[in-house]
C-alpha positions as CSV (number, residue, x, y, z in Angstrom):
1,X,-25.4,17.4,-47.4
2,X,-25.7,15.9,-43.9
3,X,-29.4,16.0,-43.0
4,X,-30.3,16.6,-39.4
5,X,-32.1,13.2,-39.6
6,X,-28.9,11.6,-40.7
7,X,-26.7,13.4,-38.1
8,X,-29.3,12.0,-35.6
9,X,-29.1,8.5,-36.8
10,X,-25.1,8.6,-37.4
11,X,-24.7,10.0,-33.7
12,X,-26.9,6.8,-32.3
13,X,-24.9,4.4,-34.5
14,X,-21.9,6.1,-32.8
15,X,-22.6,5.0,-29.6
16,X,-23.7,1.5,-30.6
17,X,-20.6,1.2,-31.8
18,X,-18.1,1.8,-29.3
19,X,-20.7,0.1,-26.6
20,X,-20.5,-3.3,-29.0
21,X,-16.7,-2.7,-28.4
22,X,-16.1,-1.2,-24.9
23,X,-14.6,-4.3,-23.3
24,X,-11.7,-4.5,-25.8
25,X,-11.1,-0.7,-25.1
26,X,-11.6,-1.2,-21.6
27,X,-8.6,-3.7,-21.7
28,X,-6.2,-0.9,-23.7
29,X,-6.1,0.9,-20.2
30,X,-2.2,0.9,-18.8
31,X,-2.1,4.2,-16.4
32,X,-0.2,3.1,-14.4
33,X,-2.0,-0.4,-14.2
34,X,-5.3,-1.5,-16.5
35,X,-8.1,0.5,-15.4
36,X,-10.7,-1.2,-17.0
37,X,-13.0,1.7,-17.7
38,X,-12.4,3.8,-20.6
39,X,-14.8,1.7,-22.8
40,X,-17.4,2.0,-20.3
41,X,-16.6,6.0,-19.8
42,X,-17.0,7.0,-23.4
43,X,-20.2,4.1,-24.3
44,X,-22.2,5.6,-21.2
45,X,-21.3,9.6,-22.2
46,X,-22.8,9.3,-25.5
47,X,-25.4,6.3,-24.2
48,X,-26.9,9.0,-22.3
49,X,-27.6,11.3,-25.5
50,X,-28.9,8.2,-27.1
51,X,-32.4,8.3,-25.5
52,X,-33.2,12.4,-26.0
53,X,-31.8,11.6,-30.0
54,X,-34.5,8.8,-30.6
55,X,-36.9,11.7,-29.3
56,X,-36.2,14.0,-32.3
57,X,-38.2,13.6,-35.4
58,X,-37.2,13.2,-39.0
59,X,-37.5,17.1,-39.3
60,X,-35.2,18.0,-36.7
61,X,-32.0,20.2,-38.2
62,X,-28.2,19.6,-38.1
63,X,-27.7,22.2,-35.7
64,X,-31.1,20.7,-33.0
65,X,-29.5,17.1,-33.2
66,X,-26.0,18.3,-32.3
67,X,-26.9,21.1,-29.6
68,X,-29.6,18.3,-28.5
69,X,-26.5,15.3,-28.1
70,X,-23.9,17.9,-26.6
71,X,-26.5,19.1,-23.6
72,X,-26.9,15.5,-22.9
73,X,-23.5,14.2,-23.0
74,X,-22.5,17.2,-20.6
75,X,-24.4,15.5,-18.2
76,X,-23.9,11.9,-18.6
77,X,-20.1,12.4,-19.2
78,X,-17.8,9.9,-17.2
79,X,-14.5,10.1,-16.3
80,X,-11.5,12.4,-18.0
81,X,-12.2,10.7,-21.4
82,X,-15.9,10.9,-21.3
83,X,-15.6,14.4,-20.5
84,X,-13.2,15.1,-23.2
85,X,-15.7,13.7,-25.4
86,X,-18.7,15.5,-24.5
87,X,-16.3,19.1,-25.3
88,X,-15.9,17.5,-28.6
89,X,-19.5,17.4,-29.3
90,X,-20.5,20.2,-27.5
91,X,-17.7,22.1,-29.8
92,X,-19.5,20.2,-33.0
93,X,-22.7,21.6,-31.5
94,X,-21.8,24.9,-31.3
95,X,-20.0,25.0,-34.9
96,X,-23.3,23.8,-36.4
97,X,-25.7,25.9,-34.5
98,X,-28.6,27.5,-36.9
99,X,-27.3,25.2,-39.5
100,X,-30.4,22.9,-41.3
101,X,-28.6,20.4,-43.3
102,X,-24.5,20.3,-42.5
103,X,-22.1,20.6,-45.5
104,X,-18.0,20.3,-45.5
105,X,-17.4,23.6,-44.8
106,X,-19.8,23.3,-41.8
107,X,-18.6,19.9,-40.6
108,X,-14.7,20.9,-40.4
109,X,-15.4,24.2,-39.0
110,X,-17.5,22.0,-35.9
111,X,-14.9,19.8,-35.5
112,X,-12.5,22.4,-35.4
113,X,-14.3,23.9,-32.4
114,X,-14.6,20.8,-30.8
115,X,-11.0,19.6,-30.9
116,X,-10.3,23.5,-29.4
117,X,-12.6,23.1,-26.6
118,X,-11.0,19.4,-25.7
119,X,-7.0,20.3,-25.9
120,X,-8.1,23.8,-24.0
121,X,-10.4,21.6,-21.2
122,X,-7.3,20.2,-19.9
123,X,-4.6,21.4,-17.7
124,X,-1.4,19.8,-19.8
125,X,-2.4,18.3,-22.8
126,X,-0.7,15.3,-23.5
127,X,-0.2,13.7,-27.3
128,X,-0.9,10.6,-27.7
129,X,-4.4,10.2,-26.1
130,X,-7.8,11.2,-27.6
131,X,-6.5,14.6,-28.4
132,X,-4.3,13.8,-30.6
133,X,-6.8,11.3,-32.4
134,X,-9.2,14.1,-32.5
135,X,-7.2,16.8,-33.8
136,X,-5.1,14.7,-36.6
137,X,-8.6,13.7,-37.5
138,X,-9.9,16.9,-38.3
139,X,-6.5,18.3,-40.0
140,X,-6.8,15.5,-42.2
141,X,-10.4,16.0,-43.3
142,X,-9.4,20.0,-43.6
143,X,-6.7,18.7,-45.9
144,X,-9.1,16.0,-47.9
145,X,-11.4,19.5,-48.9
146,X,-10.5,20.9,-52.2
147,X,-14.2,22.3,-52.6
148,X,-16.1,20.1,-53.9
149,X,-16.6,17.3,-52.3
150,X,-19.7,15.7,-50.9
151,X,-19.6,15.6,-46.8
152,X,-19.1,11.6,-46.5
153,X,-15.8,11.9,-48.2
154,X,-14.6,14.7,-45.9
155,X,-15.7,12.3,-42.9
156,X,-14.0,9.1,-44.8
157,X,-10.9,11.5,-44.4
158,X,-11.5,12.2,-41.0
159,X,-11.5,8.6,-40.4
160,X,-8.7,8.3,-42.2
161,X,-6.9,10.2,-40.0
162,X,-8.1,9.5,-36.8
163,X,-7.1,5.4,-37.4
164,X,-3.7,6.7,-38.6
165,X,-3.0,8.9,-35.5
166,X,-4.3,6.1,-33.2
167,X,-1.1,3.9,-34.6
168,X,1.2,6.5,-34.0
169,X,0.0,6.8,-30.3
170,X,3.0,4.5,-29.0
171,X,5.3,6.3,-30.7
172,X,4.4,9.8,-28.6
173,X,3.5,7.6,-24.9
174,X,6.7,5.1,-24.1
175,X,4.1,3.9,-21.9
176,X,1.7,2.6,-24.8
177,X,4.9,1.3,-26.4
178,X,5.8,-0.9,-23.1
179,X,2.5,-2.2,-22.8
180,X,2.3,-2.7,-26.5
181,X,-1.2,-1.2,-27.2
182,X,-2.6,2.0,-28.3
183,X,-4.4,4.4,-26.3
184,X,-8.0,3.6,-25.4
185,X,-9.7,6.9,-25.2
186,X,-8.3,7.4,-29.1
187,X,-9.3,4.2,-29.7
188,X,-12.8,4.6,-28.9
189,X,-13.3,7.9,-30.9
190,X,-12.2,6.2,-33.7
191,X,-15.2,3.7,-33.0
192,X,-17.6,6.6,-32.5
193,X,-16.3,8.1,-35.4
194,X,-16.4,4.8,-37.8
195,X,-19.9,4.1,-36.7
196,X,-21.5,7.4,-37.7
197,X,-19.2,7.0,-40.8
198,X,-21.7,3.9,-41.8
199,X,-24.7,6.0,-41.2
200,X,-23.1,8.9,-43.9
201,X,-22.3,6.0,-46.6
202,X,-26.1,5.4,-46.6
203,X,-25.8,2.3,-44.4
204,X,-28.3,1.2,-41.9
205,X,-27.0,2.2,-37.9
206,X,-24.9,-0.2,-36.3
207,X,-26.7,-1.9,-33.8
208,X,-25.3,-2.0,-29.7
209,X,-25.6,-5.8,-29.5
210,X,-26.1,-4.9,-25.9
211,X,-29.1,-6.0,-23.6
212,X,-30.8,-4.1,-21.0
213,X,-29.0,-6.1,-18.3
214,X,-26.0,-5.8,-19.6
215,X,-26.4,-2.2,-20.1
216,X,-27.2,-2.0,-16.1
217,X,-24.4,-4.1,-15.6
218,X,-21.6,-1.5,-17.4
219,X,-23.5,1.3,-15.7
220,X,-22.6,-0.6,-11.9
221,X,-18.9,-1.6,-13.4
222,X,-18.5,2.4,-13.9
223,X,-19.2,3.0,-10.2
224,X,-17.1,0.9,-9.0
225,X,-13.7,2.1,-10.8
226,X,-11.6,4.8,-11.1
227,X,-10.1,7.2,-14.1
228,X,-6.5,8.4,-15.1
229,X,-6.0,8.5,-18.2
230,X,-4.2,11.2,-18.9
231,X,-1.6,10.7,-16.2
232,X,1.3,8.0,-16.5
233,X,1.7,8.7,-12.7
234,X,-1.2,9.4,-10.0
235,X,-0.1,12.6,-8.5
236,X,-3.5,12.9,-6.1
237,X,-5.7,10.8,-4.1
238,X,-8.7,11.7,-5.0
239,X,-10.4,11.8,-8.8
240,X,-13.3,14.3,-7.9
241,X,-16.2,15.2,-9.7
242,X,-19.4,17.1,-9.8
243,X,-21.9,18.7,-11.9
244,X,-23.0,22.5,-10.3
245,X,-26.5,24.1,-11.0
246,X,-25.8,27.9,-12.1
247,X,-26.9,29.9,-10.0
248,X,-28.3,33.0,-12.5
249,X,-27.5,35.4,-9.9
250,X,-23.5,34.6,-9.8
251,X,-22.0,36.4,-12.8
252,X,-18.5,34.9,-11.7
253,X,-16.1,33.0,-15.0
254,X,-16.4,29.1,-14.4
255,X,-13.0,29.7,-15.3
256,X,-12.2,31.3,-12.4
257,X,-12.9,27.9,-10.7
258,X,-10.9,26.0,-12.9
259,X,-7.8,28.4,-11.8
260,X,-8.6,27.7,-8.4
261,X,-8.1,24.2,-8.8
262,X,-5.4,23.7,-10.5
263,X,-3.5,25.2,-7.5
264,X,-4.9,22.0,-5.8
265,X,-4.7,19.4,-7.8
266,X,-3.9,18.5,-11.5
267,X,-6.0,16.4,-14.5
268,X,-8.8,19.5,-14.1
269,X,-11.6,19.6,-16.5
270,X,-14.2,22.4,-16.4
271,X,-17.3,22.0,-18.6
272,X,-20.2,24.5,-18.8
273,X,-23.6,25.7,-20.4
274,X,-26.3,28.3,-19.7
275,X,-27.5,25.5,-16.9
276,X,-24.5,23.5,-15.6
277,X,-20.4,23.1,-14.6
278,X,-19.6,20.0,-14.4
279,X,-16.0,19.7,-13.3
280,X,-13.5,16.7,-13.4
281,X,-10.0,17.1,-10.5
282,X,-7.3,15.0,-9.3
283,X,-6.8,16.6,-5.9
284,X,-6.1,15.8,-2.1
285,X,-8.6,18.3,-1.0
286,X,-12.0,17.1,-2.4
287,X,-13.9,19.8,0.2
288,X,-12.1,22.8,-0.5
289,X,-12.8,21.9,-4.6
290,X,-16.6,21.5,-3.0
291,X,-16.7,24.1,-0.6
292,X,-15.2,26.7,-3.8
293,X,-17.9,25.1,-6.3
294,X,-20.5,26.0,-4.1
295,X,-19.4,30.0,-4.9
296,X,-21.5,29.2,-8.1
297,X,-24.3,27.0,-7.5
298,X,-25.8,24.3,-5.8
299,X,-24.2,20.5,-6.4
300,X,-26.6,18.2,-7.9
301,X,-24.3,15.5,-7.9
302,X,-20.9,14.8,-6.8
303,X,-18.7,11.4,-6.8
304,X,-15.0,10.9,-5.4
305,X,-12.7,8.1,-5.7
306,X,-9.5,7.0,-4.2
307,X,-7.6,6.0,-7.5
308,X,-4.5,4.9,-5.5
309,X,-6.1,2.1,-3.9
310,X,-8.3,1.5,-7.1
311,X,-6.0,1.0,-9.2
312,X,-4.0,-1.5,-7.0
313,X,-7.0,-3.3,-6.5
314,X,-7.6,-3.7,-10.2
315,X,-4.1,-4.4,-11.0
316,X,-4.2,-7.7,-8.6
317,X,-8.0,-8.0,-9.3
318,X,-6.1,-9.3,-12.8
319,X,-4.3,-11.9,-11.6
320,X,-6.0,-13.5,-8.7
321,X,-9.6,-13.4,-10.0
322,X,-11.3,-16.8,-8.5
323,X,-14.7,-18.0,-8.4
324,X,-16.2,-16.4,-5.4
325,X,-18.4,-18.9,-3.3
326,X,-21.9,-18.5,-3.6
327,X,-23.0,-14.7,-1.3
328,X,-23.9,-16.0,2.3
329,X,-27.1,-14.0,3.1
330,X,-27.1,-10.8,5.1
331,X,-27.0,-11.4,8.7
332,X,-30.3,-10.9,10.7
333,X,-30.8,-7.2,12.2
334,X,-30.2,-7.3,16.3
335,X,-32.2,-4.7,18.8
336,X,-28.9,-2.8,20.3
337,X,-29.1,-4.3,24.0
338,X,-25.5,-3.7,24.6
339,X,-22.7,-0.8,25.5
340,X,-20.3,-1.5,22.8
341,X,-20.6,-4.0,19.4
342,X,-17.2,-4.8,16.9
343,X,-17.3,-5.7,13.3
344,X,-14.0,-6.1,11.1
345,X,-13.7,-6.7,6.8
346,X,-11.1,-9.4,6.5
347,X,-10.7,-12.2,3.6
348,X,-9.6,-15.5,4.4
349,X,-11.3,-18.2,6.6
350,X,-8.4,-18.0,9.0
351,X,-8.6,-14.1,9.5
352,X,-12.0,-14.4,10.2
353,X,-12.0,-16.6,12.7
354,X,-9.0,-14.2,14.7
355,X,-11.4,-11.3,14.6
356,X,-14.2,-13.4,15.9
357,X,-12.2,-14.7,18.7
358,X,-11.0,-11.0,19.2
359,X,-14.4,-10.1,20.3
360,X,-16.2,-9.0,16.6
361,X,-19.7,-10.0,16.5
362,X,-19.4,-10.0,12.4
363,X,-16.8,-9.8,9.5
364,X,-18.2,-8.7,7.0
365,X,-15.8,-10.9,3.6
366,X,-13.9,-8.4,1.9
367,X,-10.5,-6.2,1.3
368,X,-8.2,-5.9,-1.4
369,X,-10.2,-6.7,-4.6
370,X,-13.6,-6.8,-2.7
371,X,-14.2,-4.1,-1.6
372,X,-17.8,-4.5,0.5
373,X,-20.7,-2.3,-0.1
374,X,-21.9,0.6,2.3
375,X,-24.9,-1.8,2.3
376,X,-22.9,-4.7,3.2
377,X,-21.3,-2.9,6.0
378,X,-24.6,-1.5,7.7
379,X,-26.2,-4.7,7.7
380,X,-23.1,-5.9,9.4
381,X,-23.7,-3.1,12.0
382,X,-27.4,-3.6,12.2
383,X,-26.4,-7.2,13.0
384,X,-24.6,-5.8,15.9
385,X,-26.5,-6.1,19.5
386,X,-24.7,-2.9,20.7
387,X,-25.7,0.7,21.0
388,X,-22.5,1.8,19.6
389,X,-21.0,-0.2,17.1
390,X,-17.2,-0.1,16.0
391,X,-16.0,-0.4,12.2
392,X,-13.1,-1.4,11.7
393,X,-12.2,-1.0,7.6
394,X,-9.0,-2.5,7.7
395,X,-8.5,-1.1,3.5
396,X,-8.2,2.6,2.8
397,X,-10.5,1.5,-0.1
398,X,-13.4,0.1,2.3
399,X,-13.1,3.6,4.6
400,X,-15.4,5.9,2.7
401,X,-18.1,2.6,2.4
402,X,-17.7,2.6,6.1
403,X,-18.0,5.9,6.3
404,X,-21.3,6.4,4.3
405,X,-23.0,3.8,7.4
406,X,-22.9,6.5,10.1
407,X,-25.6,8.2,9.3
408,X,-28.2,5.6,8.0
409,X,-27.8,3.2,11.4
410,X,-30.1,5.3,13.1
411,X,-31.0,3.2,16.0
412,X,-27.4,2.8,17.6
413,X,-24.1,4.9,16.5
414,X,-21.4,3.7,14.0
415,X,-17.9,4.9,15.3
416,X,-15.4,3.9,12.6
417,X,-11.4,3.2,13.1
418,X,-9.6,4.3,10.2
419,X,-7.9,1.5,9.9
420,X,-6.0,0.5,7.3
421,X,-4.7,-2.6,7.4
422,X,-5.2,-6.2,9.1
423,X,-2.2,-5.7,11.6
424,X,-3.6,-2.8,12.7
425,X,-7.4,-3.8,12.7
426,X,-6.0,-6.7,14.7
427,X,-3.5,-4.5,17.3
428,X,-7.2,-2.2,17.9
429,X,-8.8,-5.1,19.0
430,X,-6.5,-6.2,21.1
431,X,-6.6,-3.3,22.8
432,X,-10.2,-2.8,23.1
433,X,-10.7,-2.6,27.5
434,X,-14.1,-4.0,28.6
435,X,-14.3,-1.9,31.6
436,X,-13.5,1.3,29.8
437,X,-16.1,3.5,27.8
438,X,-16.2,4.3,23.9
439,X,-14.2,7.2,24.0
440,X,-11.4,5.7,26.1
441,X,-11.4,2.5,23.6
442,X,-11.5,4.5,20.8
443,X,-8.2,6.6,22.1
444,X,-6.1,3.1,23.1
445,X,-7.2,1.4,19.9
446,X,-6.3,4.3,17.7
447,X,-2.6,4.4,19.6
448,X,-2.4,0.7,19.5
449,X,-3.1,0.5,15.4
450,X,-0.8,3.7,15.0
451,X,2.0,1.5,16.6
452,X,2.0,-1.3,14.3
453,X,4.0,-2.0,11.2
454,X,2.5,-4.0,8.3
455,X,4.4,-5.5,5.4
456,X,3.3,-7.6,2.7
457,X,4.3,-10.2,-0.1
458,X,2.3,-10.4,-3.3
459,X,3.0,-11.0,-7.0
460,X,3.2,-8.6,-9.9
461,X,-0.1,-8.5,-11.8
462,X,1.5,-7.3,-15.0
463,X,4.8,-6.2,-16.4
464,X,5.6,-2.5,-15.5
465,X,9.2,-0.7,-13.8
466,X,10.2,0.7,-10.1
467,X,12.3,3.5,-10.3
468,X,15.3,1.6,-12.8
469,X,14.2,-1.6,-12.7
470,X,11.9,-3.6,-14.7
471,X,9.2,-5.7,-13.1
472,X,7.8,-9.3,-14.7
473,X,4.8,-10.5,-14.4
474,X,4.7,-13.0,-11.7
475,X,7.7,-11.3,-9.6
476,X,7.2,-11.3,-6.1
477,X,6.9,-7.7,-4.1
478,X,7.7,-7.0,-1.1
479,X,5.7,-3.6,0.5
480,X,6.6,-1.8,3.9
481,X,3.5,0.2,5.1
482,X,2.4,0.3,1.5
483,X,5.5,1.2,-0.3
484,X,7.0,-1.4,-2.6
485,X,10.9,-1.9,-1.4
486,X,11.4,-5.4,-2.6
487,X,11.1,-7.5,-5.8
488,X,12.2,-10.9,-5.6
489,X,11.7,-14.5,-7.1
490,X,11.1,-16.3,-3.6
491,X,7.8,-15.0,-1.2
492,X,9.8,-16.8,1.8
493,X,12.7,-14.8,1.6
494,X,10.8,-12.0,0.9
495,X,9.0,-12.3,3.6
496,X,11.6,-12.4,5.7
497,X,13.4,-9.3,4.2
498,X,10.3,-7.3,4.4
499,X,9.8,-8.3,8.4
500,X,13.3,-8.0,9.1
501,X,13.7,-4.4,7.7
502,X,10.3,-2.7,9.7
503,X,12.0,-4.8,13.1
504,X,14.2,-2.4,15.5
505,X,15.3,-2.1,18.8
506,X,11.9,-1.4,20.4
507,X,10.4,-4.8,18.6
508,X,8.3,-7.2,20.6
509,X,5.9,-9.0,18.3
510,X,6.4,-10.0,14.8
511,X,3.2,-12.4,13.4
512,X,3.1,-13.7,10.0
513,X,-0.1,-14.7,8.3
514,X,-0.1,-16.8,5.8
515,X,-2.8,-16.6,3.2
516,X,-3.3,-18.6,-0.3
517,X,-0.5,-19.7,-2.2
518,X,2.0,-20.9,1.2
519,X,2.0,-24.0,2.3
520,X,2.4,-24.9,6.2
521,X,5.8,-25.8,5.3
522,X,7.0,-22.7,3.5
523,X,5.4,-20.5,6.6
524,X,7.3,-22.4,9.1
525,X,10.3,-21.9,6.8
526,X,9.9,-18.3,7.3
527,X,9.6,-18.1,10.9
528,X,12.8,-20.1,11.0
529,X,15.0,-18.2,9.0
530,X,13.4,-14.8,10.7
531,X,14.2,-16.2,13.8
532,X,17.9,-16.7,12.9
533,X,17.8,-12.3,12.0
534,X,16.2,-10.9,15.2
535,X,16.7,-10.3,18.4
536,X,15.6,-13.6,21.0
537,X,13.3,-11.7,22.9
538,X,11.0,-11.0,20.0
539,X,8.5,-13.5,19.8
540,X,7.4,-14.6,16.1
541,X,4.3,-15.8,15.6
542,X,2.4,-17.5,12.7
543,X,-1.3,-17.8,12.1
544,X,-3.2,-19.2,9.0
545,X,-4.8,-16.4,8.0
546,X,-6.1,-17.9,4.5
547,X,-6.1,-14.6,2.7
548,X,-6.1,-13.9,-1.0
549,X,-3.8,-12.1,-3.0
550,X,-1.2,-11.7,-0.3
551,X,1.3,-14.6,0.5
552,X,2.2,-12.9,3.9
553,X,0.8,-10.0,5.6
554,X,3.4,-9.3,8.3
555,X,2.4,-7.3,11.8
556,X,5.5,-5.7,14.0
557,X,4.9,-4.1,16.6
């Protein structure tokens, strides 16, 4: 029999397990590029029953330590496989409720409920992720039960079977196979599973191997990354997710809610007890899922995340990882004495210095790959001498950050430029007008960085496909306005491609910047052969820009 004491201890050693392990599950991700979080997801989801567990004494029953895990992994669940996880104990939980010391009968019937709360938690389930893991797993310990056996064989079984359906996850994802690896939410059940195995064979709990700081350092890598793994393809913007407090007076289904969203966005997840919903959605409309939740409670947390620009970020973060200089220290805050203040987020020496000369008072390092802090940002506006201080994001990753300063400067106003992209952070300033006021800037510069065109030439971080054709790693890509039209061997020629297919009839400026990787040489080399495909009135220039991770940003306007 499985004492409520042992359940305790075999739970803990669970999540010491997969947290000794998350990095190499972190590094299964592949949807559609390595995500770099599903390790983290599922350690910090059952992490965060870990501390009310050690709370229980040695008396506690089977049914206290599972109902006791499951209310705590509701809340700390992270991402779509941490909140698949927490249904799978919170199923467990409920299959051993009143139950004092857990035999097979009572073990398979929990799991049981736990793999039907998972597969009916998500929209579409798809085989060949944690599901199936978690349901071959508990067909095979059904199967290992002839009636007599002691608990830790049925839950050798289950281990069995979960290791054996993790193999076969290739075979039901083509996208595994590609990538060669299994899927990482499978895998690190089958570490969960393994390390309360230890605890049932009378072993001693597997320790975490983890310190405090680098505990607080997985809990800041969570924050700062994005979840898909149940979709080979990101279909919506935003992943979107929030924990309601029920409102006792609101008799309405929190299945009523899921409905609703799943007309607005896919990869939904509704989770709830006698206290809480928490709800996981991949949507474009992150208030209406807000504004509806609200119908049952108040929010007591909420977190959304642009998973496009996330997971391109990552993807690159891959291959160009450098050693960063040393931080330079915050800039010092400025009383607002003037009208109107600029600061820009550019990367690269050279684009700094244009943005400078441009009339920015500070650029704050960043962009694709580092992305600044909300705190980074406001200290560049507090930095700012001016009463009303523009923000120019140039990243749709860096615009929420941005966003988040407007209501903290409180001495001057933060107006921020949604733009997107150096070309059109640099057409904005261009057009800022000294004599006019804020709003009249803020109308030209918007027009000016609507009219520009911005291509770009960077390298493949890993091996994936576009459309028919197969990508390397290394191959150079060629993007118009963010939308990959090129892949090529050369990032001259592609350069010149990509510039001379966003140039038409109205085209008056083309600028190429340059950035790591191109010599002096191989710039000038582009000008020259661009100037041998466009029209001689349209004036080509070159600037050093110095940037990382993008041979050439292009600007046409």
């Amino acid at each position: 029999m499985i004492q409520g004491a042992m359940l305790r201890d075999a739970m803990i050693s669970g999540s010491n397990n997969i947290a000794k392990y998350r990095k190499q599950v972190n590094d299964l991700n592949i949807f559609p590029v390595p995500d770099g979080d599903t390790g983290s997801n599922m350690s910090m989801t059952i992490g965060s029953a870990c501390t009310e567990l050690m709370k229980l004494p040695d008396s506690v029953t089977a049914g206290e330590a599972a109902s006791k895990a499951a209310a705590a992994m509701l809340r700390g669940a992270r991402g779509n496989s941490g909140v698949i996880l927490s249904l799978l104990f919170r199923g467990i939980s409920k299959g051993l409720e009143g139950v004092g010391e857990a035999g097979c009968e009572d073990l398979l019937r929990a799991l049981d409920l736990g793999v039907e709360a998972a597969y009916k938690a998500v929209t579409r389930p798809t085989e060949g992720t944690i599901l199936t893991v978690a349901r071959v797993a508990a067909e095979r310990g059904r199967a290992a039960f002839t009636g007599e056996e002691e608990p830790v064989k049925v839950w050798e079984a289950v281990c069995e079977g979960a290791a054996e359906a993790l193999e076969e996850t290739p075979e039901l994802l083509p996208v595994l196979k590609r990538a060669g690896v299994v899927d990482a939410g499978g895998q690190g059940l089958c570490l969960i599973f393994e390390g309360m195995l230890c605890v049932f064979q009378g072993g001693e709990m597997i320790g975490s191997g983890l310190t405090q700081e680098e505990r607080e350092q997985e809990t800041e890598e969570f924050f700062r990354s994005a979840a898909a793994e149940f979709d080979s393809e990101i279909n919506f913007t935003y992943c979107t997710e929030f924990v309601i407090g029920r409102d006792q007076g609101v008799k309405k289904d929190p299945m009523a809610l899921r409905k609703y969203l799943e007309g607005i966005g896919d990869c939904v997840l509704v989770a709830d007890d006698e206290e809480i919903i928490k709800v996981h959605v991949h949507t474009e409309e992150p208030g209406n899922a807000l504004q509806q939740a609200l119908s049952f409670g108040q929010l007591l947390s909420v977190k959304i995340e642009n998973m496009r620009e996330q997971h391109r970020k990552l993807s690159e973060a891959k291959e160009a990882e450098k050693a960063e200089p040393e931080a330079a220290p915050a800039p010092e805050r400025q009383e607002p004495t003037e009208e109107l203040g600029f600061i820009s987020v550019a990367a690269g020496e050279g684009l700094k210095s244009l943005f400078l000369e441009l009339g920015c008072a500070v650029v704050v390092s960043g962009g694709q790959t580092m992305n600044p802090s909300t705190e980074d940002i406001l200290s560049a506006v507090l930095a700012t001498p001016a009463k009303k201080v523009f923000v120019l994001p140039n990243n749709k990753n860096i615009l929420l950050a941005a966003q988040q300063t407007i209501p903290l400067a409180e001495d001057r106003e933060v107006i921020v430029l949604p733009t997107k992209t150096i070309p059109q952070g640099l057409s904005a300033m261009l057009a800022f007008d000294p004599d006019a006021g804020a709003e009249e800037n803020r109308e030209a510069m918007l027009e000016a960085a609507g009219n520009v065109d911005t291509g770009l030439v960077t390298f493949a971080a890993r091996d994936s496909e576009f459309g028919s054709e197969a990508i390397r790693k290394g191959d150079i890509l060629g993007l118009k306005n963010g939308k990959l039209d090129y892949i090529e061997k050369d990032p001259v020629s592609t350069c010149v491609r990509v510039a001379r297919s966003l140039t038409g009839k109205q085209t008056s400026f083309i600028t190429l910047i340059y950035g790591e990787g191109i010599t002096e040489e191989q710039a000038r080399e582009a000008k020259k052969q661009l100037q041998g495909k466009v029209h001689s009135d349209v004036e080509i220039t070159l600037v050093n820009g110095g940037q990382p991770v993008y041979y050439f940003i292009i600007s046409v306007e």
